[in-house]
N, CA, C, O and CB atoms as a CASP TS submission, in Angstrom:
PFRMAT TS
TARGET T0000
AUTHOR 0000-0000-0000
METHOD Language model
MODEL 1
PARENT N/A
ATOM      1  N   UNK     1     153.826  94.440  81.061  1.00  0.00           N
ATOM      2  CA  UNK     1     153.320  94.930  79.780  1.00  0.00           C
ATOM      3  C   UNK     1     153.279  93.802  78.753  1.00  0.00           C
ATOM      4  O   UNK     1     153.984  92.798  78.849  1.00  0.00           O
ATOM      5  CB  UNK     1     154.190  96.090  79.264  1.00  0.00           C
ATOM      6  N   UNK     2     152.320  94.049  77.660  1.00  0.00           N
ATOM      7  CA  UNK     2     152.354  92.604  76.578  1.00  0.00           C
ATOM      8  C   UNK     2     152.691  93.247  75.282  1.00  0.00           C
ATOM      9  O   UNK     2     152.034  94.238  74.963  1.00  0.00           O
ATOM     10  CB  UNK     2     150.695  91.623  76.367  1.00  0.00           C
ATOM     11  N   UNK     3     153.569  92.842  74.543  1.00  0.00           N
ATOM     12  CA  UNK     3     154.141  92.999  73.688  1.00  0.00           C
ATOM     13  C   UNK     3     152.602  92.882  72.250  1.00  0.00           C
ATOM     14  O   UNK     3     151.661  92.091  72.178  1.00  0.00           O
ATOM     15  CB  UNK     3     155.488  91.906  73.878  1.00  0.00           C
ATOM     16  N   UNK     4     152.850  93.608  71.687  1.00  0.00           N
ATOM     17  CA  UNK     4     151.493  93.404  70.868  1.00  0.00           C
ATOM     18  C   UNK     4     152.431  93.855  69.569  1.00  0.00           C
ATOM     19  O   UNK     4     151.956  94.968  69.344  1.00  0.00           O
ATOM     20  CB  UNK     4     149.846  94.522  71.351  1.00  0.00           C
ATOM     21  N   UNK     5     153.560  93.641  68.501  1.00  0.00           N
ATOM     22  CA  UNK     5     154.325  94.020  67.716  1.00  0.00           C
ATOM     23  C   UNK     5     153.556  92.946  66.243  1.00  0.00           C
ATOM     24  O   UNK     5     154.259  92.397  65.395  1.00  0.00           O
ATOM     25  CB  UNK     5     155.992  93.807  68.376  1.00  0.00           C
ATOM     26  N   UNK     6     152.133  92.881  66.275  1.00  0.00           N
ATOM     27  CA  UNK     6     151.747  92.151  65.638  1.00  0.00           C
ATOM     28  C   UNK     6     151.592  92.754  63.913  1.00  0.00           C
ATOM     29  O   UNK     6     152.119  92.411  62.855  1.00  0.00           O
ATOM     30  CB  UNK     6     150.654  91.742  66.410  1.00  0.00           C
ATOM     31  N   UNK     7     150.439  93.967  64.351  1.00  0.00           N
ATOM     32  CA  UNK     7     149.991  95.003  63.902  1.00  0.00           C
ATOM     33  C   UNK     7     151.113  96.095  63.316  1.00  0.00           C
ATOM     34  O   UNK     7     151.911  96.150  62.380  1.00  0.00           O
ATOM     35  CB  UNK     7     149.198  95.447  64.927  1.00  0.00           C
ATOM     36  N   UNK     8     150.745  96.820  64.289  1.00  0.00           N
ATOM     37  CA  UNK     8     151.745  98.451  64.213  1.00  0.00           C
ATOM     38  C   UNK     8     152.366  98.353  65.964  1.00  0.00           C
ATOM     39  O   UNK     8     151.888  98.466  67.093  1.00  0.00           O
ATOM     40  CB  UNK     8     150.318 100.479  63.870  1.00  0.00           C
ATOM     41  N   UNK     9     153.433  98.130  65.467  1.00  0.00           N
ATOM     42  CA  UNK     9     153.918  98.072  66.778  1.00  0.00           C
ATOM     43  C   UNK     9     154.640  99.792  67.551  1.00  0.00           C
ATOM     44  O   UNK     9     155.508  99.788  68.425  1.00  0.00           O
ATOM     45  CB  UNK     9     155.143  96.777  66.593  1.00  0.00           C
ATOM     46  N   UNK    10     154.228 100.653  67.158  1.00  0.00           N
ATOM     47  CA  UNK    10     155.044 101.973  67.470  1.00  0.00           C
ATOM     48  C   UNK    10     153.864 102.534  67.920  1.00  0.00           C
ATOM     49  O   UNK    10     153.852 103.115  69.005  1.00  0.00           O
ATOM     50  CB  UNK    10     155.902 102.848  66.229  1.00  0.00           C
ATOM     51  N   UNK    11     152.844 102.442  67.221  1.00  0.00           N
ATOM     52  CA  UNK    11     151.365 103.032  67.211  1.00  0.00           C
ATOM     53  C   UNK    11     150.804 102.675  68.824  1.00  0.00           C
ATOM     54  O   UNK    11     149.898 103.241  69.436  1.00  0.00           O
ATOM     55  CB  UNK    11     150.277 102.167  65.833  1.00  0.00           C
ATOM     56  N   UNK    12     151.403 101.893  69.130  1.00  0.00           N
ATOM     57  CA  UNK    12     150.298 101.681  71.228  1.00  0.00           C
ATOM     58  C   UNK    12     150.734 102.333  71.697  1.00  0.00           C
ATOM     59  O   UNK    12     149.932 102.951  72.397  1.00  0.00           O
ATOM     60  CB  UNK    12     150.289 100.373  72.533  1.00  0.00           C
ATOM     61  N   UNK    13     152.180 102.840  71.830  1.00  0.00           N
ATOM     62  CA  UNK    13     152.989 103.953  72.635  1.00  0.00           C
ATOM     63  C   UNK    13     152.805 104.839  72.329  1.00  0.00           C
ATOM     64  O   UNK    13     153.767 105.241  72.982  1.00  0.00           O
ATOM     65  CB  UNK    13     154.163 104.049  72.720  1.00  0.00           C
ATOM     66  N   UNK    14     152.375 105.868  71.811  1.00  0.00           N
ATOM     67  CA  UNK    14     151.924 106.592  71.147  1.00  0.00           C
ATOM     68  C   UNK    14     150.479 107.314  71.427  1.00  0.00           C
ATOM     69  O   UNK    14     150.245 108.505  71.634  1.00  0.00           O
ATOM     70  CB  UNK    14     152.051 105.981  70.198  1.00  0.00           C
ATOM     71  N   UNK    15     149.601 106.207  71.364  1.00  0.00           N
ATOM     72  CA  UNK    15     148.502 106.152  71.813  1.00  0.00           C
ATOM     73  C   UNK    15     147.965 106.334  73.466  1.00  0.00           C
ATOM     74  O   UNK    15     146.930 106.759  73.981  1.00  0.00           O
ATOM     75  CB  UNK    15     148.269 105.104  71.308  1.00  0.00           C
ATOM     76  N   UNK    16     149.118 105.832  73.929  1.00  0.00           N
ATOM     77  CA  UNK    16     149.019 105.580  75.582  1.00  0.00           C
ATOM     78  C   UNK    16     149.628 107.121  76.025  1.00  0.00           C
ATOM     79  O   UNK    16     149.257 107.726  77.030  1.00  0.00           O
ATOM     80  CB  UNK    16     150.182 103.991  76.281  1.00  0.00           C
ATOM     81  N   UNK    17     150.700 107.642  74.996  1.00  0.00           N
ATOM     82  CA  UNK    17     151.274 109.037  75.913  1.00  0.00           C
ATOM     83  C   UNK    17     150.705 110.404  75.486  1.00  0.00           C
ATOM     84  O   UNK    17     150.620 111.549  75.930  1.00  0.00           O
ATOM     85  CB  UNK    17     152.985 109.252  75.745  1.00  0.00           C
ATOM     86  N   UNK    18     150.328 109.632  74.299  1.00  0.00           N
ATOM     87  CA  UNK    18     149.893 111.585  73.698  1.00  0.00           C
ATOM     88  C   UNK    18     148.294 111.797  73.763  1.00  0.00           C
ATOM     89  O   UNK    18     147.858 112.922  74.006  1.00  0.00           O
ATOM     90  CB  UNK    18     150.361 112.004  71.556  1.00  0.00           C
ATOM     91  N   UNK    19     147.514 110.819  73.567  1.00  0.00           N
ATOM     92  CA  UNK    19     145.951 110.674  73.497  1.00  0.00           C
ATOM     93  C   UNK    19     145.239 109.933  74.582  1.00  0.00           C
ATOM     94  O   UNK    19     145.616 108.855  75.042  1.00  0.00           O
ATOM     95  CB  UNK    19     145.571 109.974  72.256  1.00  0.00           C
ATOM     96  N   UNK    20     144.580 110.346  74.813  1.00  0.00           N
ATOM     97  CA  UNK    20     143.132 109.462  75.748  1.00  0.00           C
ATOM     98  C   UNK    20     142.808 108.467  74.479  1.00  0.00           C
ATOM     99  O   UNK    20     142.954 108.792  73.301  1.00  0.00           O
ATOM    100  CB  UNK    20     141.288 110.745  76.291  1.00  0.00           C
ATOM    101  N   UNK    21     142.441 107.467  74.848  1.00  0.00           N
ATOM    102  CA  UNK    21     141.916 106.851  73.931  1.00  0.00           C
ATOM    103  C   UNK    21     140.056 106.845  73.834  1.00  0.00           C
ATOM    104  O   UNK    21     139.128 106.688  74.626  1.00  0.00           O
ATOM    105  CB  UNK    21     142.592 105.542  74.128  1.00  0.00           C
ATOM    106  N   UNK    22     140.206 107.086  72.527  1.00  0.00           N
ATOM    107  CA  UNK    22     137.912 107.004  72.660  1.00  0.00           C
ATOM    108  C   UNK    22     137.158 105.806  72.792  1.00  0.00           C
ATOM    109  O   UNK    22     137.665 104.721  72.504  1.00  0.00           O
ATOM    110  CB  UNK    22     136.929 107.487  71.098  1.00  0.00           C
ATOM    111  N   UNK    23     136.045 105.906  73.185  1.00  0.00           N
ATOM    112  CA  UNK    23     135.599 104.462  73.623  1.00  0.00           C
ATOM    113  C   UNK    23     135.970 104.069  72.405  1.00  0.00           C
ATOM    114  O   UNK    23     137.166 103.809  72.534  1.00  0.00           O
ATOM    115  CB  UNK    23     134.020 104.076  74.115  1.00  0.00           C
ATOM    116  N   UNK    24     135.577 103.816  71.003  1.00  0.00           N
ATOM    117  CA  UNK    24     135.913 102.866  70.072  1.00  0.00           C
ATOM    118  C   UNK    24     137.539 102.859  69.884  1.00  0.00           C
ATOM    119  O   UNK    24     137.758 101.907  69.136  1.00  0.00           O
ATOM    120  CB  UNK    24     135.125 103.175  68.748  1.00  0.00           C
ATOM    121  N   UNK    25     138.446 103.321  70.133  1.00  0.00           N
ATOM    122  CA  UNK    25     139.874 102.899  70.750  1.00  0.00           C
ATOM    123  C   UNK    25     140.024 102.181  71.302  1.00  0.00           C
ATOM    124  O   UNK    25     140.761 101.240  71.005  1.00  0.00           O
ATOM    125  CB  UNK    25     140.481 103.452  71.362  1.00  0.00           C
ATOM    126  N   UNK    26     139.340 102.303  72.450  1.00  0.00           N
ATOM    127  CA  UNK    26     139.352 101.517  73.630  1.00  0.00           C
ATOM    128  C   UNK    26     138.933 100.437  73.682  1.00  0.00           C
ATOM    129  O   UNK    26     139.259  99.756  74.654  1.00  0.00           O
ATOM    130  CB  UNK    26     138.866 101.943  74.471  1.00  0.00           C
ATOM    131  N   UNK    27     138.275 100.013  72.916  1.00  0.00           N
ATOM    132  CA  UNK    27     137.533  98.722  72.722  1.00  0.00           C
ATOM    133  C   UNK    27     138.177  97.650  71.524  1.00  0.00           C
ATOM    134  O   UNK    27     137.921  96.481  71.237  1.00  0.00           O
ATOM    135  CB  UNK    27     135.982  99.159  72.312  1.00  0.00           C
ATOM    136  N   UNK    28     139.137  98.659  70.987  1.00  0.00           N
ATOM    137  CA  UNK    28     139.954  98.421  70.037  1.00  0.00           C
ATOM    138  C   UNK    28     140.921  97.609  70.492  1.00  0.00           C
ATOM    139  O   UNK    28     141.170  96.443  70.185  1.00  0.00           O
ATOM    140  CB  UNK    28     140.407  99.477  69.505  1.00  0.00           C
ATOM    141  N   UNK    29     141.544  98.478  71.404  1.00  0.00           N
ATOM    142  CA  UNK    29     143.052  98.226  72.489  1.00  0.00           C
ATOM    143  C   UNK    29     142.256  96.688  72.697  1.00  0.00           C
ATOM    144  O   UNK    29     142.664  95.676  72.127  1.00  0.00           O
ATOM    145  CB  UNK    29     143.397  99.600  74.461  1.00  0.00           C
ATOM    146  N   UNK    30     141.093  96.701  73.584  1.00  0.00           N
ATOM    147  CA  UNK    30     141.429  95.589  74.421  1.00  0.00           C
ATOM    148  C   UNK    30     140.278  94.186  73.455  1.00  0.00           C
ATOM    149  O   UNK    30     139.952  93.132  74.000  1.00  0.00           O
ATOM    150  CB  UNK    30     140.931  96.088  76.440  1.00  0.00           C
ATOM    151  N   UNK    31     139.950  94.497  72.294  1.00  0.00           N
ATOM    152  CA  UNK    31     140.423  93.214  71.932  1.00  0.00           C
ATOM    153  C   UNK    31     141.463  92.721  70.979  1.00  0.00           C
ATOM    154  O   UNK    31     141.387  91.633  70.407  1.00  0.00           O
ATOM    155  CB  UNK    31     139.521  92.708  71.600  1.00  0.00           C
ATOM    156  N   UNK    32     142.355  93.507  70.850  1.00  0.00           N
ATOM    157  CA  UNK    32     143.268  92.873  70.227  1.00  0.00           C
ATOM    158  C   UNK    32     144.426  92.694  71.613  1.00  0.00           C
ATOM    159  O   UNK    32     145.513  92.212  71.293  1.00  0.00           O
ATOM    160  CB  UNK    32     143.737  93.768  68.791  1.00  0.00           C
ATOM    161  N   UNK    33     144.299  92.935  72.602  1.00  0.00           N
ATOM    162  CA  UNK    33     144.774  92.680  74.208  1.00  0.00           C
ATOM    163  C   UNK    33     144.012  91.341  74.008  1.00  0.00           C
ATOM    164  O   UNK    33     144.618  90.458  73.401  1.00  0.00           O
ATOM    165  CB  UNK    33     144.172  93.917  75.711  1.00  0.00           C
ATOM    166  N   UNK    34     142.915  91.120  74.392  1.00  0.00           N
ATOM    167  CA  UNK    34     142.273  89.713  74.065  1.00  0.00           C
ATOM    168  C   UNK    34     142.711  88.744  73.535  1.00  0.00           C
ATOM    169  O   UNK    34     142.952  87.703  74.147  1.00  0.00           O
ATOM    170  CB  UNK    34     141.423  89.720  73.445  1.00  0.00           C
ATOM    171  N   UNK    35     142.945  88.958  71.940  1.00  0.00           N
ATOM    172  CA  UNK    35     143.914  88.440  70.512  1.00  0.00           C
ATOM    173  C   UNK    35     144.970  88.088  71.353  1.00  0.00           C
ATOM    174  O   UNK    35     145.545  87.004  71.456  1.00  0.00           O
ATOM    175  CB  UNK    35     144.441  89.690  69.126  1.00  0.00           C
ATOM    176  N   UNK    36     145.121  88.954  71.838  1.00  0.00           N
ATOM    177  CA  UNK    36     146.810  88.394  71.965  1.00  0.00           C
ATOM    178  C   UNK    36     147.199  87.482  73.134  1.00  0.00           C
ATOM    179  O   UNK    36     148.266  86.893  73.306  1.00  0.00           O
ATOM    180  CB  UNK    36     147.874  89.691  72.176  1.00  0.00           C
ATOM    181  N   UNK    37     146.084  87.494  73.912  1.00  0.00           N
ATOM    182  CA  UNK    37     146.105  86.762  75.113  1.00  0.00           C
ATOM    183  C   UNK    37     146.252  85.410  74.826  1.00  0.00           C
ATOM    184  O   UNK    37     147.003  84.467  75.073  1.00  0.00           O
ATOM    185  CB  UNK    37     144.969  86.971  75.904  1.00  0.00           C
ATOM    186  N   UNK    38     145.026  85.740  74.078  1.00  0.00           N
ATOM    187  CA  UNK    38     144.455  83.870  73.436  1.00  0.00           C
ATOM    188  C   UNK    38     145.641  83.163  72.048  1.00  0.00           C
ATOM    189  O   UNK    38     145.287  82.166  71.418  1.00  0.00           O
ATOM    190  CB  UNK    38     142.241  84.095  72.294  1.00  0.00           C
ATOM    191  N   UNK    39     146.697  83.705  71.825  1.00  0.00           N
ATOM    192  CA  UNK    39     147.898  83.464  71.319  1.00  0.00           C
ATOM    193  C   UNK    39     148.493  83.382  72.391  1.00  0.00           C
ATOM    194  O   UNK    39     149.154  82.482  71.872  1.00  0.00           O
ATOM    195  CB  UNK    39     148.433  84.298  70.427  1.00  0.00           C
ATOM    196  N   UNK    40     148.873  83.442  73.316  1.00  0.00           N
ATOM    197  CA  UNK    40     149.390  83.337  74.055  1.00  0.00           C
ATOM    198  C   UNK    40     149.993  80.982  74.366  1.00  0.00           C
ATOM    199  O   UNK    40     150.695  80.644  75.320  1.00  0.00           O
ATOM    200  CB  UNK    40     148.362  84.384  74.981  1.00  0.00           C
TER
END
C-alpha cells in the first residue's frame, strides 16, 4: 500500500470501504497515486 497522508489522509480509507469510487474519483485516486509516485 502507498501512504498518500499528503492531502486528507483518513479520507482514502474511507473511500476504499464504504463507496465505489466514480469514474471522476477514480481518476482522482490515481493521479494523485501518480503524484505520489513521482515524489517518490
Amino acid at each position: 500500500m502507498y501512504t498518500c497522508s499528503l492531502s486528507r489522509p483518513m479520507e482514502k480509507e474511507t473511500e476504499d470501504t464504504e463507496v465505489t469510487p466514480s469514474p471522476s474519483e477514480d481518476s482522482f485516486l490515481a493521479r494523485r497515486i501518480n503524484i505520489h509516485k513521482q515524489t517518490l
